[in-house]
MARBA-3410 file (N, C-alpha, C, O; in Angstrom, 1 decimal):
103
25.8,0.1,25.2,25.1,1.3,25.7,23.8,1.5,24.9,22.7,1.6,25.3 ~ 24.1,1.6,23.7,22.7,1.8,22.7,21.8,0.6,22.7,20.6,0.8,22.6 ~ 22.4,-1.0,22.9,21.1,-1.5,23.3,20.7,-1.5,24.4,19.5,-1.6,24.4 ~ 21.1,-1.4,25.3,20.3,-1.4,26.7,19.5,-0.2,26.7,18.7,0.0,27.6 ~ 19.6,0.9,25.7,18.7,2.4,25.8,17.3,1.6,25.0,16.2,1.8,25.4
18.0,0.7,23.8,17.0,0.5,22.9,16.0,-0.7,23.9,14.8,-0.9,23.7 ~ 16.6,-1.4,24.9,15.9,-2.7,25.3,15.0,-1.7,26.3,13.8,-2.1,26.5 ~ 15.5,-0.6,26.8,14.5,0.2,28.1,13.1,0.9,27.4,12.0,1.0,27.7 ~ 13.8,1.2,26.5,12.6,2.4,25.2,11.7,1.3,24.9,10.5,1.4,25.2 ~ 12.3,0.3,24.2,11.3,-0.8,23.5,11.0,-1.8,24.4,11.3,-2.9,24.0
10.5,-1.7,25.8,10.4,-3.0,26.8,8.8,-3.6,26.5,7.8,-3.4,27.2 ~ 8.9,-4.2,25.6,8.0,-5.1,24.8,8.0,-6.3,25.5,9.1,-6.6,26.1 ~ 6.8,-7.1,25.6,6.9,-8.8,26.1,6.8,-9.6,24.4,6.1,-9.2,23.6 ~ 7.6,-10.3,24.3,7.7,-10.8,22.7,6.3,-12.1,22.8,6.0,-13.0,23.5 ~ 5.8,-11.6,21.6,4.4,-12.5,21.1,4.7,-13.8,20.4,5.6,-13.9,19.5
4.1,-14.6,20.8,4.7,-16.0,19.6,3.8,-15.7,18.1,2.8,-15.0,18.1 ~ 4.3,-16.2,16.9,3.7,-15.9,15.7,2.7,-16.8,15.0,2.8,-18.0,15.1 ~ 1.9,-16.3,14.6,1.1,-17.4,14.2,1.6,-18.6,13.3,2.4,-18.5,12.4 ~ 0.7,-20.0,13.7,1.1,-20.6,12.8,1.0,-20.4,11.1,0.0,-20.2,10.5 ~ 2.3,-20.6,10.5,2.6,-20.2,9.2,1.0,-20.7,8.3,0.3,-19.9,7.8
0.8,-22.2,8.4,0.0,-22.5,7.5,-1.1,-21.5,7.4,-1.4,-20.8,6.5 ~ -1.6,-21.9,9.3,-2.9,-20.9,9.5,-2.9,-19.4,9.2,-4.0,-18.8,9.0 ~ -1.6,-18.7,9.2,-2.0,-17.6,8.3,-2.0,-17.8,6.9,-2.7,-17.1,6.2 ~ -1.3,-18.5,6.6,-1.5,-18.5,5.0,-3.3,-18.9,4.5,-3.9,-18.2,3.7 ~ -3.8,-19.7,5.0,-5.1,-20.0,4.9,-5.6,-18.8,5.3,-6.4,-18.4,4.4
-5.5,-17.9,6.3,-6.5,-17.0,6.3,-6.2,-15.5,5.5,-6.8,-14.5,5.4 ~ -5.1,-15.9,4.8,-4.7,-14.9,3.8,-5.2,-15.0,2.1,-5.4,-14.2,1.2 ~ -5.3,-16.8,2.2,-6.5,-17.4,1.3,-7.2,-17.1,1.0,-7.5,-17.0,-0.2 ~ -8.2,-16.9,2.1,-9.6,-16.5,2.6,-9.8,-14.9,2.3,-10.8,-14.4,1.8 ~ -8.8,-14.4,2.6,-9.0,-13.1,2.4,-8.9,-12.6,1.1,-9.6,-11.7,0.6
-8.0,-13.0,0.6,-7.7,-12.8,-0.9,-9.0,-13.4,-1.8,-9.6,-12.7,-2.6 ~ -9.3,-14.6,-1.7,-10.7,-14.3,-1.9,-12.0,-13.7,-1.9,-12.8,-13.3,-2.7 ~ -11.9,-13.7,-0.8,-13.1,-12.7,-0.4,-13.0,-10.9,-1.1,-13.8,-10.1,-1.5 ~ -11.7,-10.9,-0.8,-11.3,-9.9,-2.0,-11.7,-10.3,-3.1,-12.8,-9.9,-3.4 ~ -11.0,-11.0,-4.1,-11.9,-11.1,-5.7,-13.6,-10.7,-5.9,-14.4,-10.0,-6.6
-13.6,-11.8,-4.7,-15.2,-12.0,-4.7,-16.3,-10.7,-4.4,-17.4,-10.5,-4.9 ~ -15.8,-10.0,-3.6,-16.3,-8.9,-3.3,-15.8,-7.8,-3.8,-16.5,-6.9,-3.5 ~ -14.6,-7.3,-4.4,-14.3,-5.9,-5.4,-13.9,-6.4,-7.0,-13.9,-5.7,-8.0 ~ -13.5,-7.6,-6.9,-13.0,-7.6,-8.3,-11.3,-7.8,-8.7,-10.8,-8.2,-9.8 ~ -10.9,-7.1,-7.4,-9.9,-7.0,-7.4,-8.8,-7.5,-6.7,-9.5,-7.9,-5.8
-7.3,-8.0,-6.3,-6.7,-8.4,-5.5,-6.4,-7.7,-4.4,-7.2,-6.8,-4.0 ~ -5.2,-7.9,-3.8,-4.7,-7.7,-2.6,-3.7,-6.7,-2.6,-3.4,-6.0,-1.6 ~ -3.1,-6.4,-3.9,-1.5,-5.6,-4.4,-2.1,-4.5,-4.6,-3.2,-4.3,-5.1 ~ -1.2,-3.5,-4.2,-0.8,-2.1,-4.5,0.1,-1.4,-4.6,0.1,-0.3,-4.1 ~ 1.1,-2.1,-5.4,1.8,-1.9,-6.0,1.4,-0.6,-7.0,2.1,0.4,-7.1
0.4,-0.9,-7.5,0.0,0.2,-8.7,-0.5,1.7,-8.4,-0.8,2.5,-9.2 ~ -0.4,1.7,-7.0,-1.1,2.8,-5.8,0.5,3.7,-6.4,0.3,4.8,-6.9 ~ 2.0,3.1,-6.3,3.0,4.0,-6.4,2.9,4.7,-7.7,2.7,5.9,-7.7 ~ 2.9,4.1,-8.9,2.8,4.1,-9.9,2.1,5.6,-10.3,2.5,6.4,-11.0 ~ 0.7,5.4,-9.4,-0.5,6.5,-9.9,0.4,7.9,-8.7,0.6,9.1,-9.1
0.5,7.6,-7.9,1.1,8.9,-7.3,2.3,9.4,-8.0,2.6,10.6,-7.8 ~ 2.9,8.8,-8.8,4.0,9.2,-9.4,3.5,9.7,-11.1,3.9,10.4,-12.0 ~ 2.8,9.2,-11.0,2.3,9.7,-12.2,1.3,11.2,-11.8,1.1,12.1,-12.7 ~ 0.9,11.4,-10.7,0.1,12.9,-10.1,0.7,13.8,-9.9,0.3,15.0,-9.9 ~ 2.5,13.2,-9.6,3.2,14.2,-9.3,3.7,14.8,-10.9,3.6,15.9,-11.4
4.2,13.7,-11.4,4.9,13.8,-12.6,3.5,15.3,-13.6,4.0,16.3,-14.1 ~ 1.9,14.9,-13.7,1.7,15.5,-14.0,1.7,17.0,-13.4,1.6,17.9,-14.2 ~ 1.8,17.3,-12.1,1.9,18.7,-11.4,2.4,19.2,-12.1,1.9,20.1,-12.7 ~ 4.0,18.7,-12.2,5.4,19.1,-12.8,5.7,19.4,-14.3,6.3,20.4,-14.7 ~ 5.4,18.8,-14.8,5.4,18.6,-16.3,4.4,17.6,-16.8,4.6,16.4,-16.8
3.4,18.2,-17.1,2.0,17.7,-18.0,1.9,17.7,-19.4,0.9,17.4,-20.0 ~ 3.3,18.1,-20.0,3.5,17.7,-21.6,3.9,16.8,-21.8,3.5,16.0,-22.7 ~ 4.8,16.6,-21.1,5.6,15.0,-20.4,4.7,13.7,-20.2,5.0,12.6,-20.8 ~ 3.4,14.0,-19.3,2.5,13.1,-19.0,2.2,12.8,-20.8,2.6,11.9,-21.5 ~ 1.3,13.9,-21.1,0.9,13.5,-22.4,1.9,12.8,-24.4,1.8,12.4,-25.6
2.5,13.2,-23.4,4.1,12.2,-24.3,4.3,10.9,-24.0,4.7,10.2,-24.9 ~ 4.1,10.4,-22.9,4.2,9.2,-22.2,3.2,8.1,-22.6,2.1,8.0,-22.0 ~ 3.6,7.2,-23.5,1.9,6.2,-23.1,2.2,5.9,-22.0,1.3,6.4,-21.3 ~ 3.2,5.3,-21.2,3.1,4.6,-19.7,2.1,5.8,-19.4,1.0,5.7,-20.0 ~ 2.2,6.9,-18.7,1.5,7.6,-18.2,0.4,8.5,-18.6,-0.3,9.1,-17.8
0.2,8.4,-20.0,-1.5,8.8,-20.6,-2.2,8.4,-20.1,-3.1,9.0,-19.5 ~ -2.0,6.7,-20.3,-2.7,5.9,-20.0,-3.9,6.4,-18.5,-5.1,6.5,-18.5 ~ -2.9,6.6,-17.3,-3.4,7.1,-16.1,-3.9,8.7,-15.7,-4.9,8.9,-15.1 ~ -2.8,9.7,-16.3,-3.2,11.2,-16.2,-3.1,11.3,-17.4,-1.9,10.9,-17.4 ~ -3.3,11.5,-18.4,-3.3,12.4,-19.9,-4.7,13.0,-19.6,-5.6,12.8,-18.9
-4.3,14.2,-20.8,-5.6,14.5,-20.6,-6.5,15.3,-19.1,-5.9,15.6,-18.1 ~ -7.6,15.3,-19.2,-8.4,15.3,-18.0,-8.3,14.6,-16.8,-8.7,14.9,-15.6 ~ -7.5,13.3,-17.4,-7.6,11.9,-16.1,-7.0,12.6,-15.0,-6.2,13.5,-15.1 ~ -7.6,12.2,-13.6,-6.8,12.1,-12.3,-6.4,11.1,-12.3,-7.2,10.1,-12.1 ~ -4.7,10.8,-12.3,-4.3,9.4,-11.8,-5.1,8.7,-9.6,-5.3,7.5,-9.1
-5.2,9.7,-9.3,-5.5,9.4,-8.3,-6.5,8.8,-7.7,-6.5,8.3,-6.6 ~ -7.5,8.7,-8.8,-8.8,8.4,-9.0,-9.2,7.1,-9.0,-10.1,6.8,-9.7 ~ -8.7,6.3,-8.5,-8.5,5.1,-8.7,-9.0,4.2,-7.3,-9.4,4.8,-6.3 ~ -9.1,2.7,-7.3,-9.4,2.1,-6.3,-8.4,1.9,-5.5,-8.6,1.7,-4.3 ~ -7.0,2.1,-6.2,-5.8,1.1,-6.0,-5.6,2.2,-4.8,-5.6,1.8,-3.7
-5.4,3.3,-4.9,-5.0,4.7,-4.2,-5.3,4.8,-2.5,-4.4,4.6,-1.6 ~ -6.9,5.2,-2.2,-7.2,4.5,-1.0,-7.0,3.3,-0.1,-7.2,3.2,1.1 ~ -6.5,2.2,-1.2,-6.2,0.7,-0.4,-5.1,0.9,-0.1,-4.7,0.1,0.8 ~ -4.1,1.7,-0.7,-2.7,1.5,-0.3,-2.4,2.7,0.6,-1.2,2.7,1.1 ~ -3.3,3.9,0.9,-3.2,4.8,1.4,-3.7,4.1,3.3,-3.2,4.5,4.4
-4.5,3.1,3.2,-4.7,2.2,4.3,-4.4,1.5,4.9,-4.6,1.2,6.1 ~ -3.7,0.7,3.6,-2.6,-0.4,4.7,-1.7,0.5,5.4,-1.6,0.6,6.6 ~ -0.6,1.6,4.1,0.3,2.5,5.2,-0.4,2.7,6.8,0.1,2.3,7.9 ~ -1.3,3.2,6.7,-1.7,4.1,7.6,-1.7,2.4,8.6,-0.7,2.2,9.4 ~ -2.6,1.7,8.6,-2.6,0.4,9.3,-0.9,-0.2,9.6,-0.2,-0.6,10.5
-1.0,-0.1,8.8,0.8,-0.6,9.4,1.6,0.1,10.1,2.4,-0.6,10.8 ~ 1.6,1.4,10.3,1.8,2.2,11.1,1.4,2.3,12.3,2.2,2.5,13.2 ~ 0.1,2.1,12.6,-1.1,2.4,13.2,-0.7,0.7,14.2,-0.7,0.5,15.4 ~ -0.4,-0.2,13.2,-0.5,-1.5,14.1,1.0,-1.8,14.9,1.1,-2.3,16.0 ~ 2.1,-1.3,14.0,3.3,-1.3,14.8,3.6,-0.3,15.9,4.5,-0.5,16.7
2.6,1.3,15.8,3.1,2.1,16.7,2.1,2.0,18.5,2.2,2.7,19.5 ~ 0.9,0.3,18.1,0.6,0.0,19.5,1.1,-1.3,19.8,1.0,-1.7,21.0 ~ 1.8,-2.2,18.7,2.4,-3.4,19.1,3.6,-3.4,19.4,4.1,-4.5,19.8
END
């Protein structure tokens, strides 16, 4: 019963996937063109990190300034948020979202 509700709700035509290599190559490409043009990679990984560190300072900011992990980013004056990493990870979510809620 629940899948036939799930196969009616989700009546998708299934897409074939790209060839592995060819995305890997154009993930090549992109990741370079990343370096080449910000400096920086593809990961944002470090996007959690700084949010957790914005909240952490909200909450307790003597804490922050006790922390090297976290001086490092908010001590002080710093906005952890201020960052490059922040916006790029704030975009993929949104893109990933955005790409699975019309595919």
């Amino acid at each position: 019963m629940a899948i036939r509700f799930i196969q009616t709700v989700f009546k998708r035509q299934e897409k074939p996937y790209v060839h592995p290599y060819l995305a890997g190559a154009i993930l090549g490409v992109v990741l370079f063109l990343a370096f080449l043009l910000t400096g920086n990679g593809l990961g944002s990984s470090g996007a959690t990190s700084r949010i957790d560190a914005a909240l952490v300072d909200m909450v307790a900011p003597a804490h922050v300034d006790n922390n090297p992990y976290l001086l490092k980013m908010a001590g002080g004056d710093k906005n952890p948020l201020d960052d490059w990493i922040v916006p790029v990870f704030l975009g993929a979510l949104l893109g990933g979202f955005s790409s699975g809620a019309l595919n």
